[in-house]
N, C-alpha and C positions, 0 to 999 in steps of 0.2 A: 555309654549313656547311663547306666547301671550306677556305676562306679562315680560321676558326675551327680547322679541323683543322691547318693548317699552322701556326698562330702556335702552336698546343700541341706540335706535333712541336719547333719550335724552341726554343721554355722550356723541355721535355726537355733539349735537348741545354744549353742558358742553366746548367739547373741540377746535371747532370752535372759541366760545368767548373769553378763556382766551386765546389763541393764536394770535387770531385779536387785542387785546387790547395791548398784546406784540410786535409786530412785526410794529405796528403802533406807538409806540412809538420809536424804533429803525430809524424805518424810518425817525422820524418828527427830529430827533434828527442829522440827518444826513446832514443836512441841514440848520436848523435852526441859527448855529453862522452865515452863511456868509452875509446878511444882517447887523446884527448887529457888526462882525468885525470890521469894525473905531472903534465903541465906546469901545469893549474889549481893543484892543490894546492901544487907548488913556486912558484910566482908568487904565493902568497896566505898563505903558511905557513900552512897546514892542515895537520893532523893528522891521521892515517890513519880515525876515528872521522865527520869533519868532511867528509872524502874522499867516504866512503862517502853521505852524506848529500846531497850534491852531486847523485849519481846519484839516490838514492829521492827525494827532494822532488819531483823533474817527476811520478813515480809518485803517489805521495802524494797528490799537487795533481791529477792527471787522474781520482784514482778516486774520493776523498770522497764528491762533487759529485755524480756520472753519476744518480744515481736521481730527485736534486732537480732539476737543468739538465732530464730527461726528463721529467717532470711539470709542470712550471715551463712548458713547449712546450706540450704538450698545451692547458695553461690559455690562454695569452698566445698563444702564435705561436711560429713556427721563425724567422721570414728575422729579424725584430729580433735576437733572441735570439743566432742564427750568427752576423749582422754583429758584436755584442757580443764575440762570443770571437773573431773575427779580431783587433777592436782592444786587448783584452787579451792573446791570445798573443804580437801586436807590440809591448805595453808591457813583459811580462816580459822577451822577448827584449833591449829596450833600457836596462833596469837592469840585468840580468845583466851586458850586455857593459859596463858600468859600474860593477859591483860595486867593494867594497875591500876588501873584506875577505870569511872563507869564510860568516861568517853571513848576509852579505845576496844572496850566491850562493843560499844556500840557499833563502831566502825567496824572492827574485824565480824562482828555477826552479820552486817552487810555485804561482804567479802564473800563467807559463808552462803548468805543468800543467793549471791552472784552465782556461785558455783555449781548450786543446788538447781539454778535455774538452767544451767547447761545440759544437766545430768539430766532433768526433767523431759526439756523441750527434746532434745535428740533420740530420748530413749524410747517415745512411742515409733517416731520417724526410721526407727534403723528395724525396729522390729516388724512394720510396716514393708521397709525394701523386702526383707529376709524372710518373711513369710509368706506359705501359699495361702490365697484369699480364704480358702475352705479352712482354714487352721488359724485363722487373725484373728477370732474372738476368743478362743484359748489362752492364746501368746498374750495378746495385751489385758486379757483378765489376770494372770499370775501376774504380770506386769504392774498393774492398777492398784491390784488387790496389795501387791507387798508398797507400793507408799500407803496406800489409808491403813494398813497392819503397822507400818512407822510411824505415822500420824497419832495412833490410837495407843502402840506401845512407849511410845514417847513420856507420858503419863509414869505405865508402870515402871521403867525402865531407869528413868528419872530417880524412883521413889528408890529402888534397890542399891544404884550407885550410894544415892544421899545417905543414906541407911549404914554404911561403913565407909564414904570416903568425904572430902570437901567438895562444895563444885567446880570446882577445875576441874576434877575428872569426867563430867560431864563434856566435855568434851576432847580432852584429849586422849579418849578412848575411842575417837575415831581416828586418829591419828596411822596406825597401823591398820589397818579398814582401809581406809584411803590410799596407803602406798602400795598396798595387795592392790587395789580394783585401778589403780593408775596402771599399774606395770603390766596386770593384764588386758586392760583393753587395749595398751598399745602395741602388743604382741600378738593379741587373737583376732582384733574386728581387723576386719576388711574394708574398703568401699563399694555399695552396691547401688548407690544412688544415681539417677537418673539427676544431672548439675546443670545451672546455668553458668558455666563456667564465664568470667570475663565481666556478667552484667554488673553494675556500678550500685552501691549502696545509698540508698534513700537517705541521708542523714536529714535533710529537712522534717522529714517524717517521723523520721526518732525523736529529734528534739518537741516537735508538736506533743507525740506521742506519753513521752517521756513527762511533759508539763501538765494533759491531762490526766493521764495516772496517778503519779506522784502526787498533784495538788488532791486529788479527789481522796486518794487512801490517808494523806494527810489530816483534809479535812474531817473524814470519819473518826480516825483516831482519837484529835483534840476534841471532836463533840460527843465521843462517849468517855472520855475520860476525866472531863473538865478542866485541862490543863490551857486553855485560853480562852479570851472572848468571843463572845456571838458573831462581833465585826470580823474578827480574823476568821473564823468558819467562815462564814457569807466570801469573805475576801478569795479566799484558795478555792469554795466550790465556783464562784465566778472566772478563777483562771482557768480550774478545770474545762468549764465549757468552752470559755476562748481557746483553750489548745484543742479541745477533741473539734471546735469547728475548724480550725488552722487543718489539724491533721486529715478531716474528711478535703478540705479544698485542694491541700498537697497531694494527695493518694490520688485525686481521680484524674490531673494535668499531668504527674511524672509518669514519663516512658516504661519506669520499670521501680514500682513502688512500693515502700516496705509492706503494705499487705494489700495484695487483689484486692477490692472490693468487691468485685466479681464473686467471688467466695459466698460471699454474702447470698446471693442470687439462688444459690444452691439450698432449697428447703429442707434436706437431711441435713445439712453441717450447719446450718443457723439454728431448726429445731433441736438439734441434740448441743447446740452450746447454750441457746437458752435454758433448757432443763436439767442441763449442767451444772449451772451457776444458781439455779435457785436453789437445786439439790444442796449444791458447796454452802450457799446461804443459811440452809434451814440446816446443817449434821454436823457442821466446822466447829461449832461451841458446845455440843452435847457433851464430849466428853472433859470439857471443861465443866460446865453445869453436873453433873455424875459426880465427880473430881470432887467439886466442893459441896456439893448433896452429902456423900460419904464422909467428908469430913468435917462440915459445922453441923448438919444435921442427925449424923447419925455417929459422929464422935469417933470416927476412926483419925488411925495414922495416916501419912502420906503413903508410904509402902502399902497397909495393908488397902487403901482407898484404889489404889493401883492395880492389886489383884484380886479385888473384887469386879475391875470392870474386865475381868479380861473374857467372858462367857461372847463380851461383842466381837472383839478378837478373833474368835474361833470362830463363831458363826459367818463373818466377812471372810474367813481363810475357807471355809470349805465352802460357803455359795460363789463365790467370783469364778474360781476357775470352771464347777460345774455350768455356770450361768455362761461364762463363755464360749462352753466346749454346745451346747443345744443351740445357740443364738447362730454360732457356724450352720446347723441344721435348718432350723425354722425360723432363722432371721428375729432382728434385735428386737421387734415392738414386744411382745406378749412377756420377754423379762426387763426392758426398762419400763414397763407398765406397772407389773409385779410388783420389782421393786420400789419402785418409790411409793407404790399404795401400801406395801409391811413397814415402808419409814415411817407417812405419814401415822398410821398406827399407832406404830413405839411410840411417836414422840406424843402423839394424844393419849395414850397410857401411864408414860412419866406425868403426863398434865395431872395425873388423877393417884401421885401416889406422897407420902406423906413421913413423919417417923415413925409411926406402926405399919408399914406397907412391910410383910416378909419377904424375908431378900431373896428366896425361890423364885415369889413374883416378879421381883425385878428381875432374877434373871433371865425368865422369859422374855420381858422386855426389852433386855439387852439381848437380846440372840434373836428378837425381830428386827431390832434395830441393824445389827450386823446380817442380817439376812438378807435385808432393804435394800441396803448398801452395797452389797457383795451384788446380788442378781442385777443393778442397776449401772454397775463401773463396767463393765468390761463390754456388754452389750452396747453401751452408748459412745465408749471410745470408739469401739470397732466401727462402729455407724457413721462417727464424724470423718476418721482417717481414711474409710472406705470410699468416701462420698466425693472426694478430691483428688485430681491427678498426681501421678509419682511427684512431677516439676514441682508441685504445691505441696507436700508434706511436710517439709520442715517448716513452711511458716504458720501452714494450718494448726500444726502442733503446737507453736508460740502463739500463738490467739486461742487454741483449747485452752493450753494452762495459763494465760492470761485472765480470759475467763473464771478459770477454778480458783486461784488465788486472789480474784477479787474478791470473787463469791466466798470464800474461805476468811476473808481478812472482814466485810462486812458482818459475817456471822458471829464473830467476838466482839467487834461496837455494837453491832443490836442487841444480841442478848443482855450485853450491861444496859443499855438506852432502857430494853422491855424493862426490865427487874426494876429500875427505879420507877416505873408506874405505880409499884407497889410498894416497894422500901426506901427509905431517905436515904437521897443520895449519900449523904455521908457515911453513911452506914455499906454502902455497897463499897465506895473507895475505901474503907477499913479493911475490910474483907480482903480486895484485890492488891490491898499494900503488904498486908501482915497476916492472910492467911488466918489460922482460928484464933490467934493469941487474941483475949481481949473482947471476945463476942458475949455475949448474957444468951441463959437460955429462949430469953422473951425474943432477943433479936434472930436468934437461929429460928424461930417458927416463922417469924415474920420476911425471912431469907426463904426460906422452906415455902413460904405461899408466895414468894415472887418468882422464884423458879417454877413454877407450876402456871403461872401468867405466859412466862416465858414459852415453857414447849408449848403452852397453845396455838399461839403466835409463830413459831417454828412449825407446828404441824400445819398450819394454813399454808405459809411459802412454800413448803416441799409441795403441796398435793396443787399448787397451783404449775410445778414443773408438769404435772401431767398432762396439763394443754398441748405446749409448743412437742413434748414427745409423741405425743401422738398424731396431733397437724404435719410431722414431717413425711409424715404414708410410711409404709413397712416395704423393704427392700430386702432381700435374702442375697448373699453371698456371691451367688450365681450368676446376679443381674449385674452388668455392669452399668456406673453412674453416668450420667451425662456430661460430658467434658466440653460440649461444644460452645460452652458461652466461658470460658477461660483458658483453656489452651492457645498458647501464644501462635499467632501463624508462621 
């Protein structure tokens, strides 16, 4: 028995790492072109419309997917599955850095997405099987914590390559990355999942699914970037609805449907996915806003704009794990409360800071901001994946990051949407085309107080996640969730 409990202590720890190395790569990956963007674009003659697509396609490509890849586990298995999207986020990464032109950028960053989206969705669900309940808020904090450390590094990571090499190597320096974490998970994970072996895939569901997602992220994109008309927004949010009502009428008649509704039902995993996504809503664009704060307003480089943010970095690496490892103790409310009141903070503190603000102060601000954040991931993952039975974690986990990547993908349209309340549109698409080349000092102040419009508005959504977190009631570890309105009979 001894001897059994230790080889499980160790695949713990076996499946912690290859997930972390996954899901850290997804993240850094998430972020990492918009930096370097000018130089994509000018190396490939793209087109500002072409530009922009560059970035959403990784989006695109990571969210489609999430409900089917979530389901798709369930049926089949996680570890095949995860190995699968290591070897395909390795694949996108090594077209990409091959592209020739901006159309096959786009395509292989979708690819990329694809794959990011496997690595994503599986990676909470395996850590989940492989841990004890008393030790979950731990595992999926280091977990959580290393994509928004991706997410966040992405920035500086970006600036360093750019800094000595062309952008291709932005990505096919994940190349090797990818064939280590391929070779290993197909050698180390195991299966420990509890399967519905046999059940039949909802594809009516997907495709519903599929048409309200995509039209919807669509239509955000083109309306905060102004690359079409009012009629074609209105046109795509109006599919959107007609799919998400097709996909509710599909889900609640199939036998065995791409996601429970049931699910729903359950007040801890709908509370902590709504406060999820406003979270994702209100933090996804700060360090894009930081980004180009540091460099139209305060006239740094790309590089050094990069490791100036990194104080949030640290402060997200040392709170998540600590936040995960007390939330196992005293259960997740009192630090996803925490946390998202030091977000809301920061981000009302950047509202109020300017180009004489000392960069000490900011770093405070940045290390509440990472503080927020860190105390607020790993506690509320743990809540969601806890709340649902084994049968349901792989798709629970493709609707959490569903969830997160919309709420992440609307957070870059709004913030441009806010800033034009205050700066001419044209002036913000200069910006987001061609970076500092080309700005006057008059327009960098008048950037400088739209960004400040911005986090206000960003700090109202984050602190309204505080509601539905707290309406989900506080639950400790110990309790087991109520299963009896979704376990199949």
């Amino acid at each position: 028995m001894g001897r059994w409990k230790a080889i499980r202590i160790q695949y713990k720890w076996t499946v912690l790492t290859v997930t972390t190395v996954g899901v850290l790569m997804a993240g850094l990956d998430s972020r990492i072109v918009i930096i370097g963007l000018p130089q994509v674009a000018a190396s490939l003659h793209a087109d500002p419309e072409q530009a922009i697509w560059i970035t959403q396609a990784y989006v695109l490509g990571s969210t489609v997917a999430l409900l089917l890849i979530g389901r798709v586990s369930d049926i089949t298995g996680r570890v095949k599955l995860y190995t699968s999207g290591f070897g395909v986020f390795t694949l996108g990464s090594l077209l990409t850095s091959i592209a020739v032109n901006p159309a096959q950028v786009i395509a292989f960053r979708a690819v990329q997405g694809l794959g990011s989206a496997i690595l994503f969705t599986n990676s909470a669900a395996m850590i989940v099987d492989a841990t004890p309940a008393e030790e979950l808020g731990l595992s999926l904090g280091i977990n959580q914590v290393a994509f928004r450390m991706g997410s966040m590094a992405g920035l500086t990571v970006s600036g360093i390559i750019l800094s000595v090499l062309d952008w291709r190597a932005l990505f096919y320096v994940n190349v090797p990355i990818g064939i280590f974490g391929t070779a290993w998970a197909h050698f180390r994970l195991r299966e420990m999942a509890k399967l519905e072996r046999g059940a039949p895939i909802d594809w009516g569901g997907f495709v519903a699914f599929t048409v309200f997602i995509l039209s919807l992220l669509l239509a955000l994109t083109v309306a905060a970037y102004g690359v079409s008309e009012a009629a074609t927004i209105a046109g795509l949010l109006v599919l959107s609805a007609a799919g998400l009502s097709a996909f509710v009428f599909l889900e609640r008649r199939h036998p065995h449907p791409l996601l429970d509704l049931k699910l729903l039902r359950i007040r801890e995993f709908t509370g902590g996915l709504l406060a999820q996504m406003l979270n994702a809503i209100a933090f996804g664009a700060v360090l894009l806003l930081l980004s180009l704060y540091f460099q139209l307003v305060l006239d740094k480089k790309p590089l050094e704009a990069g490791l100036l943010i990194i104080p949030t970095d640290i402060a997200t690496l040392a709170a998540g794990p600590l936040s995960g490892r007390l939330s196992d103790k005293y259960g997740h409310l009192p630090f996803t409360t925490t946390g998202l009141a030091l977000t809301s903070l920061s981000l009302f503190l950047f509202s109020t800071t300017d180009a004489s603000t000392p960069y000490p102060l900011l770093v405070v601000y940045m290390m509440l901001l990472g503080a927020g954040l860190g105390f607020f991931a790993s506690p509320n993952i743990s809540s969601i994946m806890g709340s649902v039975p084994p049968v349901r974690r792989g798709i629970a986990s493709g609707f959490r990051a569903t969830f997160f990547n919309v709420g992440y993908t609307i957070s870059l349209n709004l913030a441009i949407l806010i800033t034009t309340f205050t700066v001419p549109y044209a002036l913000v698409t200069q910006i987001i085309r061609s970076g500092c080349n080309g700005i006057s000092a008059a327009d960098c102040i008048l950037f400088a107080q739209g960004l400040k419009t911005t986090y206000l508005w960003l700090a109202g959504l984050n602190t309204l996640a505080i509601l539905p977190s707290m309406l989900r009631g506080r639950r400790t570890n110990a309790q087991k969730p109520t299963l009896s309105l979704i376990v199949d009979p």
